[in-house]
N, C-alpha and C positions, 0 to 999 in steps of 0.2 A: 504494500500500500504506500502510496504517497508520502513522502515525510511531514508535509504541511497539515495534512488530514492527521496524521499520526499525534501532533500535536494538537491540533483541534480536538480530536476525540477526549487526549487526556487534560486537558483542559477542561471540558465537559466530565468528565469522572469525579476530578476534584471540586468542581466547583457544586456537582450534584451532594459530594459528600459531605461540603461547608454549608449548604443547604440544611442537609438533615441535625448536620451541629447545632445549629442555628436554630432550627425550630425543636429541638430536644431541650438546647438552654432557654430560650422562651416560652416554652411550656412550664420548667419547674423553678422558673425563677419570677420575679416580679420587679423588672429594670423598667429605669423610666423610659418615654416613648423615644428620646433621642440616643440612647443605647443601646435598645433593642433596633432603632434603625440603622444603629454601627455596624451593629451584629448580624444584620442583613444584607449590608453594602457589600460588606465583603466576595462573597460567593456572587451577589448580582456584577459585580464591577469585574471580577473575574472570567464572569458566562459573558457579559453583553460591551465591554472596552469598545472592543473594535465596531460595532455598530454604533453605540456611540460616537465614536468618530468619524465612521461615516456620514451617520447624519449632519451631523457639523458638518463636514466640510462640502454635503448638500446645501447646506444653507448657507455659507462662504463662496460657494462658485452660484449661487442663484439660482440653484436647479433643486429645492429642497423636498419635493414629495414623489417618497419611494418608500419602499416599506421598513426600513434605517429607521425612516422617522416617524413612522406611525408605531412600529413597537418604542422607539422610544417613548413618542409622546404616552402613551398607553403605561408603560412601566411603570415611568418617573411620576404620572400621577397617579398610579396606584399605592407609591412611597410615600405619596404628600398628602393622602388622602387621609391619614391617620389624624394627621395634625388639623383638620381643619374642624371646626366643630359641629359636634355631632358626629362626627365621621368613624367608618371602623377603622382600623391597620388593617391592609393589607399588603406587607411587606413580604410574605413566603409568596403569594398569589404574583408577586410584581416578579421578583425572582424565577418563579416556577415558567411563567411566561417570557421570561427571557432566553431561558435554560433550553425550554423546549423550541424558543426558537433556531436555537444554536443548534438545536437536533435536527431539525430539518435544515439547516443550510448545509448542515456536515451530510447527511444523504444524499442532498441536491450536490457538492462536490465531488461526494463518489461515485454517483451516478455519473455525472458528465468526463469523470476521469474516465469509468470503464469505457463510455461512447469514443471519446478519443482514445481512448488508446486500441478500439478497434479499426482505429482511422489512420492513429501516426505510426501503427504498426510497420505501414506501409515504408517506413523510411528506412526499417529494414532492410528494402529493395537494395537501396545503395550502397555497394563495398567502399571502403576508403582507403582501398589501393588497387592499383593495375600494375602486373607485369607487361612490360613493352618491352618487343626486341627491337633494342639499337645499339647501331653500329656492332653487331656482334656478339652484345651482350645483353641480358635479361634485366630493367632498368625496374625497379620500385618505384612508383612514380603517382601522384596522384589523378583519379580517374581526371578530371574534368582536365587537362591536358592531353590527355591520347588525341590523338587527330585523325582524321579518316583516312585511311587505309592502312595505317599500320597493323602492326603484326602483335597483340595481344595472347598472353600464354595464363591457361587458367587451369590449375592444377583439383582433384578432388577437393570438394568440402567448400570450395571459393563460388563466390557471386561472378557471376558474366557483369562486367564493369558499363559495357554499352551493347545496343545493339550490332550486332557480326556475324558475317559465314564460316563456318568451321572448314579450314582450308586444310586439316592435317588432323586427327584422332577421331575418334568415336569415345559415345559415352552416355548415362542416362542425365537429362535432367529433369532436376525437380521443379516444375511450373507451381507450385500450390500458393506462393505468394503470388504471383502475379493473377492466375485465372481461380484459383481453388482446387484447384483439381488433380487428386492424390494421386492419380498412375504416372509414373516417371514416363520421361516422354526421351524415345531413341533418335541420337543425331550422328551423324557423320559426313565428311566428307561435302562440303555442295550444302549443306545443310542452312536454314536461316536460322540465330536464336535471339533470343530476345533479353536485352536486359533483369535484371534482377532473379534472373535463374539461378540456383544450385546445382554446378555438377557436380553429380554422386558419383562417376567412375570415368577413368581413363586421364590423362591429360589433354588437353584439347589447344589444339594453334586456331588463331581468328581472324580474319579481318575486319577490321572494323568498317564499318556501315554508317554509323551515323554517330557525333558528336554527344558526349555525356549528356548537356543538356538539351539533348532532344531526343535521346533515347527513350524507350518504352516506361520506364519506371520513372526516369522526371519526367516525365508527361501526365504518371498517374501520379504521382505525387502531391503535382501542382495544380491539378483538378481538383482533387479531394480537397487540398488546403483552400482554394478558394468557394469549396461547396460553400460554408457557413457563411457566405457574405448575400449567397440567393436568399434571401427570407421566402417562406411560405407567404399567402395572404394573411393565414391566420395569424403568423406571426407577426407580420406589422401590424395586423389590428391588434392584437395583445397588449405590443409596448405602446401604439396612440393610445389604445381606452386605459391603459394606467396612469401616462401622464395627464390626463385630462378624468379619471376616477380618484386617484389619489388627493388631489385638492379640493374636490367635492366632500368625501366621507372625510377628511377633517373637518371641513366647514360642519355637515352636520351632525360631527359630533362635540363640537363646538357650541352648536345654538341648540343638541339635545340636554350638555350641561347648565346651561343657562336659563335657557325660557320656559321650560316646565314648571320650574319654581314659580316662578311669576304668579302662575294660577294657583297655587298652593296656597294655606293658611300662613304658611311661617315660610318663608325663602330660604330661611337659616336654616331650618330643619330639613328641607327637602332639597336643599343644594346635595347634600354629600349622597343620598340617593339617587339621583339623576348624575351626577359626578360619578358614581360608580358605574352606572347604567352607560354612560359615553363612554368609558373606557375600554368596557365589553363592547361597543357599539366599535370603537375605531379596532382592537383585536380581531374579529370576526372579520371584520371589512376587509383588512391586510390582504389585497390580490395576491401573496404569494401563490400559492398556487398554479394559479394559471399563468402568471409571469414565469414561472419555475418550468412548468412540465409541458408548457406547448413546446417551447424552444428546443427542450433536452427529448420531447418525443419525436421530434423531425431529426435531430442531430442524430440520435439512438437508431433511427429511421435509414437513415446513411449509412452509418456502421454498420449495419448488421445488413446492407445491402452490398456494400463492400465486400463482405465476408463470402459473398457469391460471386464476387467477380464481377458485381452489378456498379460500376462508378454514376453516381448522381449528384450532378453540379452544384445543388444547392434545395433547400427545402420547398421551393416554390413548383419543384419539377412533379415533386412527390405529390403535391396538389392536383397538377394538372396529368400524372399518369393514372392518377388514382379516376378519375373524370373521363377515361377514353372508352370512349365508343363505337369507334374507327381505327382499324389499323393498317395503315399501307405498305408493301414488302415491294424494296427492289427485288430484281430477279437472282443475278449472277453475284455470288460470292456473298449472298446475303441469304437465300433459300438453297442456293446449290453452291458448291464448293469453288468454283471457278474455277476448275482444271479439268485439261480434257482428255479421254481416252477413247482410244477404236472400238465402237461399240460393235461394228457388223464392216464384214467387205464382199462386195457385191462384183463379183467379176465376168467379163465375157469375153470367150474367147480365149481368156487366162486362167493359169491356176491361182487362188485365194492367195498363197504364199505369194509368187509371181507379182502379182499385180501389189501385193502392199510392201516387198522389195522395190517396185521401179521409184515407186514412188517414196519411199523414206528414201533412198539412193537423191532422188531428183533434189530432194529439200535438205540436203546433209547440211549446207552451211548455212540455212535459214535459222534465225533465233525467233522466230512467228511460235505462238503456244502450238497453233494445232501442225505445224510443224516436227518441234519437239516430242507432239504422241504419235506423231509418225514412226518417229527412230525407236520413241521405247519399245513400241510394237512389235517393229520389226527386228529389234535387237543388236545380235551382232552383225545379221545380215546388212543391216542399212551403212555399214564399215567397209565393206569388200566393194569389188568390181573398181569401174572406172566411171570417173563423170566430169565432165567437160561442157565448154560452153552454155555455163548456167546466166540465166538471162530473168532477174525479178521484172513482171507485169504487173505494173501498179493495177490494185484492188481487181485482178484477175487472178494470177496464180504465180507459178513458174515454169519457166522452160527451161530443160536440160538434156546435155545428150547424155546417158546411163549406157555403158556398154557398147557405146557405136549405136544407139537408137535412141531415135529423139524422142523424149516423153516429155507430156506435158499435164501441170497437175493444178488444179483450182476450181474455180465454180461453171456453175450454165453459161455464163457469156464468155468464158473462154473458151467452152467447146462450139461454142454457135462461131465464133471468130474460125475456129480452125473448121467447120461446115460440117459439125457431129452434130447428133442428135443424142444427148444423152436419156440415161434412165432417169425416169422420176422416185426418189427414194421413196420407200414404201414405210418410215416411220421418220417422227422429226430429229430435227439435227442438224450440226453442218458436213454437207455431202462434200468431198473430195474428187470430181470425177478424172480420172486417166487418160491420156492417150497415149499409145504406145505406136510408135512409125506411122502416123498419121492416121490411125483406125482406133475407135473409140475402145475403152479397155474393160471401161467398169467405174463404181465407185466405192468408194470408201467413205463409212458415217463415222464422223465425231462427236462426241459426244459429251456435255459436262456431266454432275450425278448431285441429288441429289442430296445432303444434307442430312444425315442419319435422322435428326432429331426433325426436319420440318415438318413433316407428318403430324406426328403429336405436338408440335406448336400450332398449328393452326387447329388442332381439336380444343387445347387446355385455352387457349384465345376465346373460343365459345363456351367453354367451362365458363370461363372467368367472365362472362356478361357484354365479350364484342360485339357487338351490332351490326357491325359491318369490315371483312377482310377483301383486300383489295391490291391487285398484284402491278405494279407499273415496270415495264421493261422496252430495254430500247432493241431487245432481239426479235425474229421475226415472228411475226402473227404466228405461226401452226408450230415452232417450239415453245412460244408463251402459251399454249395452249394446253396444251400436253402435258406441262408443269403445273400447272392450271388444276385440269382434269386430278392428275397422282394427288393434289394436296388437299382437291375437295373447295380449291378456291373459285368463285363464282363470276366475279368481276376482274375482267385483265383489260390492260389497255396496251399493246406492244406498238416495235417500232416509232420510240416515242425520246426524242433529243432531251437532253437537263432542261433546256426553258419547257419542253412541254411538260415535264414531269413536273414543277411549277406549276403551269397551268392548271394541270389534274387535282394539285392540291387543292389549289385554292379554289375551284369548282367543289371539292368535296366541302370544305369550309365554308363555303357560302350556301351550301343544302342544306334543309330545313332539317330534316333528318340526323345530320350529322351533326348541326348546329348543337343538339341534346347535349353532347358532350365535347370531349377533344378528338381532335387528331394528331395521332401517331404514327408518323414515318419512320422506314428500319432501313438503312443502307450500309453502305462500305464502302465507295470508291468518288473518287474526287468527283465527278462529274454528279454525285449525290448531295454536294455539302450546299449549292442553293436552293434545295428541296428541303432539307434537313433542318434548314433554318428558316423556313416559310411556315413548315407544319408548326403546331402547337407544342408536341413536344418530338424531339431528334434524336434517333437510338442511333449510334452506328457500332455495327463491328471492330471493337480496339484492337482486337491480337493481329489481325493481318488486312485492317482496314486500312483508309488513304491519313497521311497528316488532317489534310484537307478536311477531310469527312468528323474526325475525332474533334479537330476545333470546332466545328458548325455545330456538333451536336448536345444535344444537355444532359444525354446518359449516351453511357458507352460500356458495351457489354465484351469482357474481357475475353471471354468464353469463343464467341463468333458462331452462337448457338443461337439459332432462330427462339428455341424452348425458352431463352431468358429474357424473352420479351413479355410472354404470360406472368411468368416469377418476377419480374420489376414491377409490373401492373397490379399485380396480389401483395407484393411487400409494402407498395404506398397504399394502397386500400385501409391494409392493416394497419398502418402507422396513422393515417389517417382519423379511423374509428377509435385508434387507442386516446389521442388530442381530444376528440369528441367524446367519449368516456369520462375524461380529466374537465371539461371545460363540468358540462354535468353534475359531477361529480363536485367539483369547487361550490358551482353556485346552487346546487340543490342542498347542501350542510349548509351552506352562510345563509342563504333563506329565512330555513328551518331556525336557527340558533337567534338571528337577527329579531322574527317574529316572538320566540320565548324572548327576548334580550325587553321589546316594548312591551310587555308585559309582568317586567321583573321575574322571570321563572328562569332566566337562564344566570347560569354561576362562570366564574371567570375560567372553570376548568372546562366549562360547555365550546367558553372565545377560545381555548388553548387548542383545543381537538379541531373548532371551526378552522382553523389558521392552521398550526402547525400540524396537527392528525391530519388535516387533509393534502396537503404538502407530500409528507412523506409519501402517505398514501397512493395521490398523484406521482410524485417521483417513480416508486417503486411499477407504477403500472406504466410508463413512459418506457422503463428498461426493458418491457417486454418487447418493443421495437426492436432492440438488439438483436434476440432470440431469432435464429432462422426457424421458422416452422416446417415440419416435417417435411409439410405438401412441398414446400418449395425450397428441398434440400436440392432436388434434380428430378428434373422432369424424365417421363417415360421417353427411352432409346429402343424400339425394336430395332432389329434387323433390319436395314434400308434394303427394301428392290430397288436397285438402281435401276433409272430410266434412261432412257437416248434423247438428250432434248439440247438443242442449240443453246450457245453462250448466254 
């Protein structure tokens, strides 16, 4: 635990225990009233110092009503209420309420410590050294100097310093700070890794990628640190209606000590009753509470969305996720993986092997993706034979001669150019079609896949009260389809540029229909971040999403799991209900307590429970926000049918 709480606690120990001295020698003694008020200060001036000075120096900087100064005012006349005539002591009641309120700030502490430090955990990420090889030798050096391209050496047990490719070892790491997620993840050779990893085996050489500060873990670092500056709405109406509720419940508990009497027989007499009655009057009223546990229920809120790999910008977002009704998915790399492989090859004329050799052969020195699943396909074969006079066709294909024959590999208007008729693929995708010595060969389909979990996010999305799912991509009509069709989504709009995806939004935004709630866009790649920032609220894919994308968006899901768009959506719900719970919960006791209060039945221990019992109370239900709930440890994963469906 904290060391400042450590001390708060036992401060609160002792000052409980000068307490009980206190009221054990005033019970079996009979000291006069300014004695017995000695013998109280003690313990009160040891539980309530530092609110006392805060108050002051509320009222030194001009900003004097906060709840500093309402237990003040409340205490100190509870101490001077002895003295006034007619009046009882209540010197233990003025203590016990100060006591108790030290108990609730010291909760309200530890609660917000746990929230943070499920948030600064995160700084973990960051090693505070990098080996660098220079000049020959392996340099100790601190990370935010590595420069991009160097040659980084990270031995077992160590943090990955920045984002890098592993140019040389193999090895497992451990992703679970960064995404959550307990299965070590195998890299080697070619590999991309990500900042704030643990390698658990091997030694591993790196190149570096990108600059410390703008690697993966300061990225999420400096997200999370600036979440708490978004306030929720509830939250800025919280702290308005305090500074503008706090000056009010003094005032009327100012002209409740006062004017009552008035009507009374004796003023004198029924002053220090109605004096006792504002006291409870301003104790009750104390918004702690809700000042306390809105703020530390959104904070708690973040954290414990954090803990899933869920980054959320600030508490306003949690508002407005918790509110969605509509959710829009780009296509590629957002519902489906964004890599591609040979789903089918279609040949004529040729043998299957044949025709998917000429063609990896044709594309050996292209770095095009659907190039690359050429060679994996093909193997070792796409390595051998001869190939000359390779000639790229902007947005056709390419020509090469493979073996002494000219092949040529790309779409329909490159075979209409060379006067073929290709095949029409019999499932969606992007077709590859062949020519091999000027006679059409056949095609080959590629294919992206699928998204193990999209399946069940788009079901746990209608679990969870969407209204409307809705798929925007800029690939062609009959592969948005097909993707469409597998995930059970209703509404597609393909072949459609970043300004139209734009467009799209804010057509859904301005539907009456959708108007009920928000909208919710889910992307990943740069051409997503003016969409991302149009909608209501902006999910994008963090782990292998764009710069671009991650700054546009106000939650950024670590994971690049469609499934943690329902589980973001249910975590603010919850945090949400838990604020609304708390808000309730405050003003339905102070009520209650306030009603006994004008009617003299309520006692100072009734104001202590109003205010500080419900406090705590509040705090501890706030920390349930922390808490991931079962449902949304991890969404269901079957076994993906991968499908054939274009980029």
């Amino acid at each position: 635990m904290h060391t400042s709480h450590n001390k708060k606690l036992q401060r609160i120990l002792l000052a409980a225990a000068l307490l009980g001295v206190a009221a054990v020698v005033d019970h079996y003694t009979a000291l006069p009233m300014w004695q017995t008020l000695c013998l109280y200060l003690v313990p009160y001036l040891l539980a309530g110092y530092d609110v006392l000075a805060e108050a002051w120096e509320g009222i030194a900087e001009a900003d004097p009503f906060n709840e500093n100064l309402l237990m003040s005012v409340a205490t100190l006349g509870a101490l001077a209420l002895g003295f006034v005539p007619g009046g009882t002591p209540e010197f233990a009641e003025a203590v016990f309420v100060m006591l108790f309120f030290q108990v609730g700030e010291y909760f309200e502490h530890v609660a917000e410590e746990r929230s943070r430090g499920a948030i600064s955990s995160l700084l973990d990420m960051r090693p505070d050294v990098a080996h660098v090889e220079r000049g020959g030798q392996v340099e100790d050096v601190a990370p935010a100097t590595v420069g991009i391209g160097e040659i980084v050496v990270v031995r077992p047990g160590e943090r990955i310093p920045t984002d890098a490719t592993v140019v040389e070892g193999a090895g497992l790491l451990d992703t679970a700070s960064l995404t959550g997620e307990s299965m070590p993840q195998s890299v080697g050779p070619g590999s991309t890794v990500l900042s704030g990893c643990i390698n658990l085996s091997g030694v591993l050489r790196l190149r570096v990628e990108k600059s410390f500060g703008e690697s993966t873990a300061s990225r999420i670092i400096e997200l999370v640190e600036h979440a708490a500056a978004n306030k929720s709405e509830q939250e800025a109406f919280i702290r308005r209606f305090a500074r503008v509720y706090t000056p009010i419940v003094v005032g009327l508990a100012l002209l409740l000590a006062v004017v009552p009497p008035f009507f009374a027989d004796s003023y004198g007499a029924a002053f220090p009753l109605w004096m006792s009655r504002a006291l409870i009057f301003l104790v009750v009223s104390c918004p702690c509470a809700l000042v306390v546990s809105v703020p530390l229920s959104f904070f708690a809120g973040i954290g414990g969305a954090s803990r899933l790999g869920i980054l959320i910008k600030g508490g306003n977002h949690i508002d407005a996720l918790a509110q969605a009704r509509a959710v829009v998915f780009d296509k590629t790399g957002t519902l489906t993986r964004g890599t591609f492989e040979v789903q089918s090859v279609h040949p004529r004329g040729l043998g299957r092997e044949e025709l998917l050799r000429l063609a990896a052969r044709a594309e050996r020195h292209s770095t095009h993706p659907i190039a690359v699943s050429l060679r994996q396909a093909a193997g070792a074969e796409a390595e051998g034979g001869s190939v000359a006079d390779v000639e790229e066709l902007a947005g056709r294909g390419i020509r090469a001669t493979v073996d002494g024959i000219e092949v040529c590999a790309g779409n329909v208007r490159l075979m209409q150019e060379l006067g073929l008729q290709p095949d029409e693929p019999t499932a969606g995708g992007t077709a590859v079609h062949v020519s091999a010595g000027g006679a059409y060969a056949g095609y080959i389909l590629i294919a992206d896949q699928l998204k193990e979990d999209a399946r069940s996010a788009v079901e746990a999305l209608r679990q969870a009260g969407v209204d409307r799912i809705v798929m925007l991509t800029g690939d062609r009509p009959e592969a948005a389809a097909e993707v469409a069709a597998a995930l059970g989504i209703g509404e597609v709009h393909a072949a459609l540029l970043p300004a139209d995806k734009v467009a799209a939004v804010e057509k859904l935004l301005a539907e009456g229909d959708a108007g009920k709630g928000k909208i919710v866009f889910v992307g990943d790649g740069i051409n997503d971040a003016p969409v991302l920032m149009r909608a209501d609220v902006g999910l994008a894919m963090g782990a292998l999403g764009s710069e671009a994308a991650i700054e546009a968006a106000d939650v950024v899901l670590m994971h690049d799991r469609p499934s943690d768009v329902a589980a973001a959506i249910r975590l603010s719900r919850r945090t949400l209900g838990i604020v609304r719970q708390n808000v309730w919960l405050a003003i339905g006791v102070k009520v209650l307590v306030l009603l006994l209060a004008a009617i003299g039945a309520a006692q100072m221990w009734m104001a202590v429970f109003a205010d500080v019992g419900v406090t705590v109370l509040a705090v501890l239900n706030a920390m349930r926000a922390l808490r991931i709930p079962s449902a949304g440890k991890r969404m269901p994963q079957p076994a993906a049918r991968e499908i054939a469906h274009g980029a």
